[in-house]
C-alpha positions in Angstrom: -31.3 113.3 137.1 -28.2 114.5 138.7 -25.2 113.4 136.8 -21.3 113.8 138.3 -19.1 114.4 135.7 -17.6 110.7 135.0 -14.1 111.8 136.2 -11.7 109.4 138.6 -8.4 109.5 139.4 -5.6 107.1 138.0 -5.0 106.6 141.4 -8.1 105.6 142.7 -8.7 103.4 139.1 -5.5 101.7 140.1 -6.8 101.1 143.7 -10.2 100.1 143.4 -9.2 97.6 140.4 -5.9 96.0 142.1 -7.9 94.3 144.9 -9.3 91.0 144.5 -12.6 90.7 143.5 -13.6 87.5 144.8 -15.5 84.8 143.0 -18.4 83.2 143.3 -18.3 79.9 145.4 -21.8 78.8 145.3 -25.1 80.3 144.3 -28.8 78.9 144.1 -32.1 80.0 143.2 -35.2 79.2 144.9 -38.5 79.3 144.3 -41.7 78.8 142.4 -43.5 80.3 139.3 -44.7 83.3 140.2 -42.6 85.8 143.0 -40.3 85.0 145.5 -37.7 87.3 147.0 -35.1 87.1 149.9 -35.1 89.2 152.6 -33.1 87.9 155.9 -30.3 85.5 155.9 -28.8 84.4 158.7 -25.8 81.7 159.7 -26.7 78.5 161.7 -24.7 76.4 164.5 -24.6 73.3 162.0 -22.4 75.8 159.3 -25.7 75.9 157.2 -28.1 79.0 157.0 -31.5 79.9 157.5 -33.2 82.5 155.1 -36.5 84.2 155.3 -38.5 85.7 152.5 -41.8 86.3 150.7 -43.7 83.9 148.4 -46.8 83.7 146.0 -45.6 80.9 144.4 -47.7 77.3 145.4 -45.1 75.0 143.2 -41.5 74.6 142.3 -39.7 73.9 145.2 -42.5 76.1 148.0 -44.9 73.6 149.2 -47.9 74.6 152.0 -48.6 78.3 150.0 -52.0 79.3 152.4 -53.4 80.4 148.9 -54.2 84.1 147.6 -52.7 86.3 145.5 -50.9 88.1 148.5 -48.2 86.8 149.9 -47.0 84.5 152.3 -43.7 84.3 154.7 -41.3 81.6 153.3 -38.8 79.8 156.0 -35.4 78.0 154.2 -33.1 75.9 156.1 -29.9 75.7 154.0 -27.3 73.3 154.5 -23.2 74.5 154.5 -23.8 74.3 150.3 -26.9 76.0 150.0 -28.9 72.5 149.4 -32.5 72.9 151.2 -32.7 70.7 154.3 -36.8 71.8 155.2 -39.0 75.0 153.8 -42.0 76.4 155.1 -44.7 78.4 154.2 -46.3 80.6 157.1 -49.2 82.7 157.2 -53.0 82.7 155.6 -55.0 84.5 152.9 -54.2 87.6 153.4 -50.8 89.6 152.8 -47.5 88.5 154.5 -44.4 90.7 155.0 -40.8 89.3 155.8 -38.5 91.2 158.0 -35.7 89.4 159.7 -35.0 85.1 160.8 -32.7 84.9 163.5 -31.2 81.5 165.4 -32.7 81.3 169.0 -30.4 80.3 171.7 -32.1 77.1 171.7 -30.7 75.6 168.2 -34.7 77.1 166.9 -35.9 80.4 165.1 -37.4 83.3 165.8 -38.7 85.7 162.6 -40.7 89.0 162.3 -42.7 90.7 159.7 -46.3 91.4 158.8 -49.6 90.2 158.7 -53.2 91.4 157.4 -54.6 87.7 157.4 -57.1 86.3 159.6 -57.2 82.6 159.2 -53.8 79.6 158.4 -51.0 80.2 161.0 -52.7 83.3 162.2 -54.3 83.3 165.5 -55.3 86.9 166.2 -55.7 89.9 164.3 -55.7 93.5 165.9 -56.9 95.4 163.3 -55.5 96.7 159.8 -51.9 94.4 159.4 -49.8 93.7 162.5 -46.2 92.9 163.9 -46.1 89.0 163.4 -43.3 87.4 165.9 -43.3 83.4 165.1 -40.9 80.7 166.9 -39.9 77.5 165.4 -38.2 75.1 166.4 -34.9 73.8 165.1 -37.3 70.8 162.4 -39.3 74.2 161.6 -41.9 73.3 163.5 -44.3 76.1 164.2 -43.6 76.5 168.5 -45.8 80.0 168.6 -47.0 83.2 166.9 -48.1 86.5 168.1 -49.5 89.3 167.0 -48.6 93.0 168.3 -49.8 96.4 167.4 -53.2 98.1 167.0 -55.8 99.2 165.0 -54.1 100.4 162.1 -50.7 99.2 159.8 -48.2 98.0 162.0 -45.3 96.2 160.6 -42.2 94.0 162.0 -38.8 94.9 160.4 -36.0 93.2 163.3 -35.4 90.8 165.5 -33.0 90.6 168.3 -32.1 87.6 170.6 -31.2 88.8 174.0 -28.5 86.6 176.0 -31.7 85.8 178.5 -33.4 84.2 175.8 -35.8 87.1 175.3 -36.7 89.1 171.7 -36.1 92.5 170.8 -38.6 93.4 168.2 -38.0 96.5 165.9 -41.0 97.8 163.9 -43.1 100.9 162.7 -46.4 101.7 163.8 -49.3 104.1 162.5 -51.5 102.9 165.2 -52.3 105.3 168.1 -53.8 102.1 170.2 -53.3 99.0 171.4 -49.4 98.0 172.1 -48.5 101.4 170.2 -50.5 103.9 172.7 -47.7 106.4 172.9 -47.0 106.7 169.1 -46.6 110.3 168.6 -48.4 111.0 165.6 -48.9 109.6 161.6 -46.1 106.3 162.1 -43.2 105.8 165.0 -40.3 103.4 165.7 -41.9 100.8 167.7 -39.0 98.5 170.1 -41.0 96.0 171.8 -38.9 93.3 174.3 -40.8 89.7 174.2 -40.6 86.8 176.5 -39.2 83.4 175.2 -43.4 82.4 175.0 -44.4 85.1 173.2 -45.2 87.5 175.9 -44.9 91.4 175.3 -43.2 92.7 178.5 -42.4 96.2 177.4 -42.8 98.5 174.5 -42.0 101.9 173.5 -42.8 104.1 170.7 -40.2 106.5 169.3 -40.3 109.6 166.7 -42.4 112.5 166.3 -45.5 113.8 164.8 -45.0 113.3 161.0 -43.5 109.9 159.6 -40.9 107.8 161.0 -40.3 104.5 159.6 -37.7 102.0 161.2 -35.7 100.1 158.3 -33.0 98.3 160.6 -31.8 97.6 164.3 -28.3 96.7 165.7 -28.1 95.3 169.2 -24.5 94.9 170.2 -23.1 92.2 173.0 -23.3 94.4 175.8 -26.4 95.8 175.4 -26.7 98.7 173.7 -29.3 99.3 170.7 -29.0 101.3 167.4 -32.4 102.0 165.7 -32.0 103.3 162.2 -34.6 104.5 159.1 -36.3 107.6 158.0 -38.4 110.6 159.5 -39.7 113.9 158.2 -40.7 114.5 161.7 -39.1 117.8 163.7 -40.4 117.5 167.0 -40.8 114.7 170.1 -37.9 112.6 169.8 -36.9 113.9 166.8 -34.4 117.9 166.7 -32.1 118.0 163.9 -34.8 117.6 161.0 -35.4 121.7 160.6 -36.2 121.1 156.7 -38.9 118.1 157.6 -37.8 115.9 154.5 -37.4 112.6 154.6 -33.9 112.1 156.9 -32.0 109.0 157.8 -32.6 108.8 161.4 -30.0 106.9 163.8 -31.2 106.5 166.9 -28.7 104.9 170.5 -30.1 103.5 173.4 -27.1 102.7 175.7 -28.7 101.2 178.4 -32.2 101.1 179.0 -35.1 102.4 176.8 -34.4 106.4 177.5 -32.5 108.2 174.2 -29.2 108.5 174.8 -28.4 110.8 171.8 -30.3 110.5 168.0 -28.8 112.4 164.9 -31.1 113.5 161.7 -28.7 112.9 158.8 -29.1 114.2 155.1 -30.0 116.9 152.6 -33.0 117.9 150.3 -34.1 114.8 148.8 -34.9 111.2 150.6 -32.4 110.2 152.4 -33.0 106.5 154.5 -31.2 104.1 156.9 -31.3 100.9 154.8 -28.4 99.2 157.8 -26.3 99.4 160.7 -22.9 98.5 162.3 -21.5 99.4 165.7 -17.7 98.0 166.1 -16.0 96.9 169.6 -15.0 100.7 170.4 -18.1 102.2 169.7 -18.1 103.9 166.3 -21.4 103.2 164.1 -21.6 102.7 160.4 -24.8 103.4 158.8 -25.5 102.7 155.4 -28.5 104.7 153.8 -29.9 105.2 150.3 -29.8 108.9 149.6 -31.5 110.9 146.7 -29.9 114.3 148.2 -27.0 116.5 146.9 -26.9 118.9 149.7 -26.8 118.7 153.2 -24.4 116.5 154.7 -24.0 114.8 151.2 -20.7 116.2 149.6 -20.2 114.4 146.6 -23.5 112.8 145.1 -23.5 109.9 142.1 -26.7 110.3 140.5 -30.6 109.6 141.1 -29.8 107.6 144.3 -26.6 106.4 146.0 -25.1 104.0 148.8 -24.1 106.8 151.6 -22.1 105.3 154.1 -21.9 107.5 157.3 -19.5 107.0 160.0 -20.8 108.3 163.5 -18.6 108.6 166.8 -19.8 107.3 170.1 -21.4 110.4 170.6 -23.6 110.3 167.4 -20.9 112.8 165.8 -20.4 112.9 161.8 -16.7 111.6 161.8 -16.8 110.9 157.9 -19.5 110.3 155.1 -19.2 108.6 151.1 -21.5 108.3 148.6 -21.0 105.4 146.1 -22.6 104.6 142.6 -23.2 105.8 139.4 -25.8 108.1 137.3 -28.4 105.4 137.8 -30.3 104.0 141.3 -27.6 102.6 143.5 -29.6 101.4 146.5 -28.2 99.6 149.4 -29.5 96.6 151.7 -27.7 95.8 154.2 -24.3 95.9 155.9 -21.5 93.3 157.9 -17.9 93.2 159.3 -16.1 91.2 157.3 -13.8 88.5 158.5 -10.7 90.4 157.9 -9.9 93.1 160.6 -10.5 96.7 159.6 -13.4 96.0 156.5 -16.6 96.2 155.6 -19.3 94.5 153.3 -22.1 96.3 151.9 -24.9 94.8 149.2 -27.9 96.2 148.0 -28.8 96.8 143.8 -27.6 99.0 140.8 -28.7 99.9 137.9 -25.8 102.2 137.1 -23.4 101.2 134.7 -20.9 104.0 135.2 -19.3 106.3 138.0 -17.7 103.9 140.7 -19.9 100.6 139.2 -17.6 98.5 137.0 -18.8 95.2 134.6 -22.8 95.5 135.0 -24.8 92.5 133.6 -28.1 93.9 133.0 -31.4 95.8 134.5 -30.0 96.0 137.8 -27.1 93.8 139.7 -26.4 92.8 143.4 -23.7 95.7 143.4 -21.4 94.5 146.3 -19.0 96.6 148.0 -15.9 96.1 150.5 -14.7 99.3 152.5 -12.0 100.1 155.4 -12.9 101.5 158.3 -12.1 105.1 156.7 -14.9 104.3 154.2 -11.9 103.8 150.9 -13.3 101.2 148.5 -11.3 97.8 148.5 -13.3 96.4 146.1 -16.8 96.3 144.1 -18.1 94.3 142.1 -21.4 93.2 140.5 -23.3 89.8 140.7 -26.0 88.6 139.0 -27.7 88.7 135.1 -29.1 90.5 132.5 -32.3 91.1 134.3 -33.2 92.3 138.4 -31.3 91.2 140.5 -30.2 92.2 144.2 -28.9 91.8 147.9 -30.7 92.3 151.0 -29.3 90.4 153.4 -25.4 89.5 154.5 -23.7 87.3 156.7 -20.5 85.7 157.2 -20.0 81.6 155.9 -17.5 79.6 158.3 -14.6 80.2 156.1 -15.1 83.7 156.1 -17.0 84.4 153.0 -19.6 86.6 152.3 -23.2 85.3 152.2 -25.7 87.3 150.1 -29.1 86.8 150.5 -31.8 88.5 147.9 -33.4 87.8 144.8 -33.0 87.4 141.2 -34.8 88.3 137.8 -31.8 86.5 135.7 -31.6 83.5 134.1 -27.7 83.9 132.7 -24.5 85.0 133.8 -23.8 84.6 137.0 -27.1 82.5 137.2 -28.5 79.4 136.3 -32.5 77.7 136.3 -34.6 80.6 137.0 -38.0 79.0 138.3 -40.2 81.8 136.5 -40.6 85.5 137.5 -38.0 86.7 141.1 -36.3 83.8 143.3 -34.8 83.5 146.2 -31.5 84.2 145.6 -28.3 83.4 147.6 -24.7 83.8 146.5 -22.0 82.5 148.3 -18.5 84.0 147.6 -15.2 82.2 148.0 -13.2 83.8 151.0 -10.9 86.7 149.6 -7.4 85.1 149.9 -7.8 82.0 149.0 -5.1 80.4 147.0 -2.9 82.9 148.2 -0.1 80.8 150.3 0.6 77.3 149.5 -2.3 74.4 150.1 -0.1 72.3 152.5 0.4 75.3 155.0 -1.4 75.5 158.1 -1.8 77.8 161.8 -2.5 74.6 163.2 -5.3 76.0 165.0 -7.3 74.7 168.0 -10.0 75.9 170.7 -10.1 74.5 174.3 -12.5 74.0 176.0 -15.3 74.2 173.6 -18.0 74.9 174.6 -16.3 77.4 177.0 -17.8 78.5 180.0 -15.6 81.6 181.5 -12.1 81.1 179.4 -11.2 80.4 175.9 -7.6 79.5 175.4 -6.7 79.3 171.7 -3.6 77.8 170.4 -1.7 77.9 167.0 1.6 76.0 165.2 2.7 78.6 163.1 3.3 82.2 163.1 -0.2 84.1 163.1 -0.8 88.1 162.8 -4.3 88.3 163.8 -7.7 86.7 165.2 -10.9 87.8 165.8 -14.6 86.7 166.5 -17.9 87.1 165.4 -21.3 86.2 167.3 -23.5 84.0 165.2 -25.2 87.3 163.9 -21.9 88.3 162.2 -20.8 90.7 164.9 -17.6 91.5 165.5 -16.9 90.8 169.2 -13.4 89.9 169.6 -10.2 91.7 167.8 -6.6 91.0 168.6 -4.0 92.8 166.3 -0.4 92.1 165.6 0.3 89.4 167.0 4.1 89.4 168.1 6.4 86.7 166.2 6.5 83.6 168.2 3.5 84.0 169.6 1.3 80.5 169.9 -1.2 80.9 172.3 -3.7 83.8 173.5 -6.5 83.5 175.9 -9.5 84.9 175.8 -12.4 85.7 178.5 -15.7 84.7 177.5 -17.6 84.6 180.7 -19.9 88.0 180.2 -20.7 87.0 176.8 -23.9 85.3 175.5 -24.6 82.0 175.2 -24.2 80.7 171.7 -22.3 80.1 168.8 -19.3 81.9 168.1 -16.4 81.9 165.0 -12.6 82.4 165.5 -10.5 83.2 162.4 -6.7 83.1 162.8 -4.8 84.9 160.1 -1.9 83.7 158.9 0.4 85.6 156.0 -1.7 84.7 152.6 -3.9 82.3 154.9 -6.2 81.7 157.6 -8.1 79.5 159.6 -11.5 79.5 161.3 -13.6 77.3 164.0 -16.4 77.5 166.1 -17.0 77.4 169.5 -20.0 77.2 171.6 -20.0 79.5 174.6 -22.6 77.9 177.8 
């Protein structure tokens, strides 16, 4: 174990401390008696959410379990409080892996993970366990399913919706056949772009002759892709792994399937992409889960730490932090928040010293907000006295944070534990709230909505920023310091995609948001 001597600044106590740490709005367990566990969450046009995960439970709230003792996929429509509209169970007797739900530009779903089953939802097996690509529709009906890979394990870990209406599919491979004829050796990144009926058009391995493992995919509004995990490979696509450990691998394709540039990142130990974030100018965050204290990591916790690296449009090291304590600090996923300048990261701790304040129990949904120079706003831990974590974020219509995981606990911060893990999500309260008197408003209003080429927005009040997200949390829009006096900006929407889209308004000690559709 590698401990850091328990040593911070009054300074930085002061900091980290003095911001608030917001509370918990809403938060609901789901589930059965035996395992289920959270792994995609996702917002939805209506202001609800839809959340994928993993069940072996066949009672409680999961109805339709194909039967087993493997798993199967587990589909959750939310509404805006976290009160289940429809579920789903999808897959057959054989083991299920979840890896990402995303809202189709039709109002449906689309959702990757794994399959090794041969019967249920399944229609086609190509050996050993395969990408499994399933569409539903907006009811949860089950539109299509496809399987991709080969011969051996295959697995689906993203999903991207093009503005075309076509899938991006991010996965790893260990078959040399099949859809994954060019893998280079032991397991690849496999990217695979899908028609809207299921239809592989393209596909492309990625890596080099040892292990590389996709963990996450970012695909930004104008096209370009960031591929993140691990490799221990040193050759093929792969040059700055001299060492062959296991390094987090980031990988940008800026137009087009060709490499533009790709970075091996780390030191001795394992070191692995565990999410991504590329902003408006460029500049990617990756989040991995490191176990090194060499290498590019500078100032190590303990057994395993958040690392948050900060990489220049170039794939350049601008700035690196580790975060955590003496114990196993690892990290699930990463957002923008609404506020300009700040991000969200949530994974699980089971540190109770170092940067980790207030722990509950075995391990806690350790939640973190950053600045864009990687300085801790705030942290905080959510959950009980036994395992619980985050693996999943997105942004609720106020501007909240939306955790999506799974929870152990049956106290604390949580209430009517169905038996063994849930489905777990937490919705926290948006962090000003409260701040400026209730009766004070922007006055805020879109027009038109749904926009085709122009969106003119329009305010009361004095206002010092706005931005937007996509409906996958990005940030697309960001207009800072807005002059005094100003009440009306316009904005052009015509190259962007078709869907839903949020606009917060800040205010001084307030804010508003609303959603527009862009057609």
């Amino acid at each position: 174990m590698w401990c850091r001597a328990p040593f911070l600044s009054v300074a930085l106590l002061c900091t980290m401390v003095a911001a608030a740490q917001p509370a918990i709005d809403w938060q609901h367990n789901y589930g059965g008696s035996l395992q289920d566990r959270g792994y995609s969450i996702a917002p939805t046009s209506d202001g609800g959410y839809i959340v994928l995960g993993e069940t072996r439970s066949s009672d409680g709230m999961v109805v339709g379990f194909h039967g087993g003792v493997t798993y199967d996929l587990w589909v959750l429509k939310l509404d805006d409080a976290g009160v289940i509209e429809w579920q789903r169970c999808l897959g057959g007797s054989g083991p299920e892996t979840a890896g990402e739900i995303a809202q189709t530009l039709d109002g449906g779903y689309i959702l990757v993970g794994s399959t090794a089953s041969l019967d249920g939802d399944v229609g086609e097996s190509l050996g050993g366990s395969d990408i499994w690509l399933v569409r539903l529709s907006a009811s949860g009906d089950l539109l299509w399913e496809q399987s991709f890979g080969g011969s051996d394990v295959d697995s689906g870990e993203r999903v991207a919706v093009r503005q075309d209406g076509t899938f991006l599919v991010g996965a790893f491979t260990f078959s040399m056949d099949g859809d994954a004829g060019d893998n280079h050796g032991a397991s690849d990144f496999w990217l695979g772009h899908i028609s809207e009926d299921g239809i592989l058009l393209q596909s492309r391995c990625y890596g080099g002759s040892r292990f590389d493992h996709l963990r996450d995919m970012y695909f930004g509004a104008d096209g370009g892709l960031v591929m993140g995990g691990v490799t221990n490979s040193n050759d093929g696509d792969v040059t700055d792994n001299p060492e062959e450990w296991n390094d987090a691998w980031v990988v940008y394709l800026a137009n087009g399937w060709d490499i533009t540039w790709q970075t091996a990142l780390g030191g001795l130990g394992d070191d692995q992409v565990r999410g991504l974030l590329r902003t408006p100018g460029d500049t990617i965050f990756a989040v991995a889960s490191t176990e090194s204290q060499d290498g590019d990591i500078t100032d190590p916790w303990g057994d395993v730490d958040y690392w948050i690296v900060k990489l220049g449009p170039d794939g350049s090291m601008l700035d690196q932090r580790s975060l955590g304590g003496s114990g196993q600090d690892v990290p699930g996923a990463i957002v923008p928040s609404a506020s300009p300048n700040m991000l969200y990261v949530s994974g699980r701790s089971s540190s109770e010293d170092g940067m980790v304040s207030a722990p509950h129990g075995a391990t806690d949904c350790w939640t973190l907000c950053l600045n864009l120079d990687l300085d801790m706003v705030w942290e905080k831990s959510y959950g009980g006295g036994q395992g619980d974590g985050g693996n999943s974020l997105c942004l609720a219509p106020d501007g909240g944070l939306v955790i999506g995981g799974y929870s152990l606990s049956n106290d604390v911060d949580l209430s009517g534990n169905f038996g063994l893990s849930d489905v777990w999500v937490v919705k926290l309260e948006p962090e000003d709230v409260g701040v400026q008197d209730a009766g004070f408003t922007i006055g805020l209003d879109l027009f038109p909505n749904p926009a085709t080429d122009q969106l003119s927005i329009t305010w009361e009040s004095d206002a010092r920023s706005i931005t937007v997200h996509d409906a996958q949390g990005r940030l697309v829009a960001n207009v800072d310091r807005l002059p005094a006096g100003q009440r009306q900006h316009q904005l052009n929407v015509e190259a962007w995609s078709d869907g839903l889209y949020t606009v917060q308004l800040k205010g001084t000690g307030t804010r508003q948001v609303q959603r527009f559709a862009k057609h």
